[in-house]
BAKE-902838 format. One line per 8 residues: their letters; for each residue z, y, x of N, C-alpha, C. Coordinates in steps of 0.05 Angstrom, whole numbers, padded with zeros to 5 digits, m for minus. Layout:
# residues N
a) Z,Y,X,Z,Y,X,Z,Y,X | ...
//
This chain:
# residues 109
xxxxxxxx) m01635,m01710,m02716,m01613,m01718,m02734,m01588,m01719,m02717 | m01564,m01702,m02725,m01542,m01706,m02704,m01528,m01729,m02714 | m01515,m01732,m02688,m01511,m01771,m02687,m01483,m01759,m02688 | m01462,m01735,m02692,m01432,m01734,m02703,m01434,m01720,m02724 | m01434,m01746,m02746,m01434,m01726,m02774,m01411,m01733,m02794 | m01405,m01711,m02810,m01376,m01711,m02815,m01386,m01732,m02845 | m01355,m01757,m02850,m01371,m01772,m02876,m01359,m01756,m02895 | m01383,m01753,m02912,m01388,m01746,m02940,m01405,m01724,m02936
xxxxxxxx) m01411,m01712,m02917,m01427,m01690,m02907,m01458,m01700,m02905 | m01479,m01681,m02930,m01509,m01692,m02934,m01517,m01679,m02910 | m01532,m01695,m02894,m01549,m01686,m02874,m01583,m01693,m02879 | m01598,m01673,m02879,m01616,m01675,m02877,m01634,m01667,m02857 | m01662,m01674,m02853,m01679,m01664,m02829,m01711,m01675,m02831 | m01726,m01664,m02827,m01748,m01675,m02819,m01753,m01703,m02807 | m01781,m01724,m02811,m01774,m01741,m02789,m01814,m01746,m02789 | m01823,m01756,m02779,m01844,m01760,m02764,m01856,m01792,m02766
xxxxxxxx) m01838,m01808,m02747,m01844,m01832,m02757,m01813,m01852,m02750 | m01820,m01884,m02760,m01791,m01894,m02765,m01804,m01920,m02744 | m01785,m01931,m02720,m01789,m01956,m02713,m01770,m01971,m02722 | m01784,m02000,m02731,m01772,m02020,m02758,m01781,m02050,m02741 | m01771,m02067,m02755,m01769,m02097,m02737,m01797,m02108,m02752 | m01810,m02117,m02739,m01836,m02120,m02754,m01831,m02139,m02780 | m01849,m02130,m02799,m01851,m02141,m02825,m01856,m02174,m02825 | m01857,m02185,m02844,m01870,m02211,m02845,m01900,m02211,m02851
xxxxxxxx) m01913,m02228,m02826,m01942,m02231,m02836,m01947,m02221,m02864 | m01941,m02242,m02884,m01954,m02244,m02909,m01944,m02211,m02915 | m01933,m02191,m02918,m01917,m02172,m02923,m01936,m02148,m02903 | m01948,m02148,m02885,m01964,m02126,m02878,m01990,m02105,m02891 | m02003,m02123,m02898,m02026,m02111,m02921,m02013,m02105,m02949 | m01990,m02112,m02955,m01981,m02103,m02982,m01969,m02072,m02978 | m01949,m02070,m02952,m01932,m02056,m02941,m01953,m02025,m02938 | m01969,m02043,m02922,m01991,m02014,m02912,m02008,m02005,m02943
xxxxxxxx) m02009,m02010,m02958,m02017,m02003,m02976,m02016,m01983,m02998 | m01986,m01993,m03001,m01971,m01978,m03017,m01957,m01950,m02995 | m01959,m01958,m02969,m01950,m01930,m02954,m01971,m01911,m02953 | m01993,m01925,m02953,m02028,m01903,m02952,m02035,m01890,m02974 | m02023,m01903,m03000,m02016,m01893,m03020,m02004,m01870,m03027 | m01980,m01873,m03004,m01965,m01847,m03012,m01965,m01834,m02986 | m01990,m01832,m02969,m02000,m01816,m02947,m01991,m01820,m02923 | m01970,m01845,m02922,m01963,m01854,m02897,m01982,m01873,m02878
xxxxxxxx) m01979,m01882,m02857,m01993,m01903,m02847,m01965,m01927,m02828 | m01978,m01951,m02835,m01969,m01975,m02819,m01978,m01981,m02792 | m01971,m01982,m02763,m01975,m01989,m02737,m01966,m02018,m02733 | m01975,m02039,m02738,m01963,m02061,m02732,m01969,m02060,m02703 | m01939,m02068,m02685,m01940,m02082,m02658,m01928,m02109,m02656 | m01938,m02116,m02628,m01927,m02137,m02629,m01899,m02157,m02631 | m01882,m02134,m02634,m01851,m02131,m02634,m01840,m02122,m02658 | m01856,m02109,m02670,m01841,m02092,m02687,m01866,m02075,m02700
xxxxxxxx) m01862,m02048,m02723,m01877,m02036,m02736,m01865,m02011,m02735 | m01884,m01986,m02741,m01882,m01961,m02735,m01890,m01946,m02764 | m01878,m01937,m02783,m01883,m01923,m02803,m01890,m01897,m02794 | m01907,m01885,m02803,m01920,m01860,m02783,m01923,m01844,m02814 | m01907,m01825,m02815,m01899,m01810,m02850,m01911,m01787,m02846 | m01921,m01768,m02864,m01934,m01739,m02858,m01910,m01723,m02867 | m01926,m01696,m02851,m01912,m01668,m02851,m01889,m01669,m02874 | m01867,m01665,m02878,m01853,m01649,m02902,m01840,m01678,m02910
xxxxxxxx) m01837,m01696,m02898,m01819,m01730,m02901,m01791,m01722,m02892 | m01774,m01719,m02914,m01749,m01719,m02906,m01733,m01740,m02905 | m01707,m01750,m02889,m01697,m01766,m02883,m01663,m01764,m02885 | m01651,m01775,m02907,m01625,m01761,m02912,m01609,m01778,m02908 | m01587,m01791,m02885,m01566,m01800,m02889,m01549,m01807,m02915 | m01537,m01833,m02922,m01528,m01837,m02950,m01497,m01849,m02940 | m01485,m01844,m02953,m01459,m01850,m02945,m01438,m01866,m02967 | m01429,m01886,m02969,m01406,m01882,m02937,m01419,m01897,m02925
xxxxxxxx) m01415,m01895,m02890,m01424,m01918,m02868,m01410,m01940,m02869 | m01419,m01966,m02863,m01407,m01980,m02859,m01406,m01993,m02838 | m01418,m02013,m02826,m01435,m02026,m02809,m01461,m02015,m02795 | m01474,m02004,m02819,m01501,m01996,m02817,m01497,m01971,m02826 | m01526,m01938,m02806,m01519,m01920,m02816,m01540,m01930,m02837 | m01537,m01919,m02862,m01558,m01916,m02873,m01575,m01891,m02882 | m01603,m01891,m02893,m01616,m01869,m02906,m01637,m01871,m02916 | m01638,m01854,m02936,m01672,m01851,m02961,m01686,m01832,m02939
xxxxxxxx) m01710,m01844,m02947,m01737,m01832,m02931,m01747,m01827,m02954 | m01756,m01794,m02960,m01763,m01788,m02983,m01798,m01772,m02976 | m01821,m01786,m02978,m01844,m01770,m02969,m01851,m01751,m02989 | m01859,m01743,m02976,m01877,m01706,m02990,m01880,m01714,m03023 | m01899,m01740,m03029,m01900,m01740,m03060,m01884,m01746,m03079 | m01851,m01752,m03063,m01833,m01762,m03080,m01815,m01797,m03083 | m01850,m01810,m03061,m01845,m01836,m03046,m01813,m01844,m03042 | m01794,m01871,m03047,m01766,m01863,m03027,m01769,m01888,m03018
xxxxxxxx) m01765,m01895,m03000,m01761,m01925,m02982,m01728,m01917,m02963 | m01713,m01943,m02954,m01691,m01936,m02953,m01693,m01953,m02915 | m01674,m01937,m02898,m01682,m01946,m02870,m01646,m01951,m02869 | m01644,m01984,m02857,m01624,m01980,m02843,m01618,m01986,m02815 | m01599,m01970,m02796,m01595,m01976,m02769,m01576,m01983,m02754 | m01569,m02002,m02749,m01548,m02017,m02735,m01537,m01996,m02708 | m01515,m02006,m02708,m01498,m01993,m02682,m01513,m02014,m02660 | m01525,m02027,m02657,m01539,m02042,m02624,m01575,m02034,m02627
xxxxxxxx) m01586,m02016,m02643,m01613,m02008,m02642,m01628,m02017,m02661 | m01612,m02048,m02678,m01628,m02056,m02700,m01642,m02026,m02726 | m01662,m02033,m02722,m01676,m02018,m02749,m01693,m02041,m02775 | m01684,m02028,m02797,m01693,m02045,m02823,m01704,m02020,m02848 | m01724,m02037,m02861,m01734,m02018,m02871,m01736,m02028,m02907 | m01727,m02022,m02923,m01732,m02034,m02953,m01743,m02016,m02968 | m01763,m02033,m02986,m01774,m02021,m03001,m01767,m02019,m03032 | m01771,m02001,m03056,m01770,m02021,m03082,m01804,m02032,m03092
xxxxxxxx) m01798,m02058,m03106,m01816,m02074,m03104,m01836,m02053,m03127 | m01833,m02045,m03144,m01850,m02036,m03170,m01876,m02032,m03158 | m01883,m02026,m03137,m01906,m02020,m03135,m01923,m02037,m03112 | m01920,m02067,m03113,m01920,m02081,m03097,m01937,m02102,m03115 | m01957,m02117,m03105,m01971,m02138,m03123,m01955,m02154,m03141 | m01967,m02171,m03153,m01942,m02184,m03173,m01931,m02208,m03157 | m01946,m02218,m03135,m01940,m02243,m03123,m01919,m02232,m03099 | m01925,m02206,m03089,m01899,m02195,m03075,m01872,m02194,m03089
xxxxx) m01874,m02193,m03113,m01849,m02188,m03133,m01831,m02211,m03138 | m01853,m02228,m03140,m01839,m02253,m03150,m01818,m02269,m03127 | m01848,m02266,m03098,m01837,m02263,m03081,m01807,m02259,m03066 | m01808,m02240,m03058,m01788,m02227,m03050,m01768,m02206,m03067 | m01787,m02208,m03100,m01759,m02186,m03110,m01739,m02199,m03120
//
């Protein structure tokens, strides 16, 4: 992904996998679920988590920047989860809830 990109200019590219600030306990088995679902897999470490996406996961910059770059992570089946990354290395990862237990919804949606 080139890091001088002109704003309003769609950039797209391939991506492989995403490092993200680790989830919340209760939020891991829901998370990995719904990503195995749509062919990805969850790496929880002890720091942080590793979304590990298959072949053909595109990753598109959304604009305008602000603070945060942001971007849709769109996997092979149509999957979109949204990644954002701070100018000091922060990475964040959001999901939409719809396909998330009902107690995650209530939860956190």
């Amino acid at each position: 992904m080139p890091d001088s990109v002109v704003p309003g200019e769609v950039t797209k590219g391939e991506t492989t996998s995403i490092q993200t600030a680790r989830f919340f306990d209760d939020l891991v088995e829901p998370i990995r679920q719904v990503l195995e679902n749509h062919g990805a897999r969850l790496e929880v470490l002890e720091h942080a988590c590793v979304i590990h996406v298959p072949v053909g996961t595109m990753r598109q910059r959304l604009y305008p920047v602000v603070v945060t770059d942001r971007y849709e992570i769109t996997l092979p089946d149509g999957y979109k989860f949204y990644q954002s990354q701070g100018r000091k290395a922060f990475c964040g990862v959001s999901f939409l809830v719809d396909e998330f237990p009902e107690w995650v919804q209530r939860k956190y949606g």
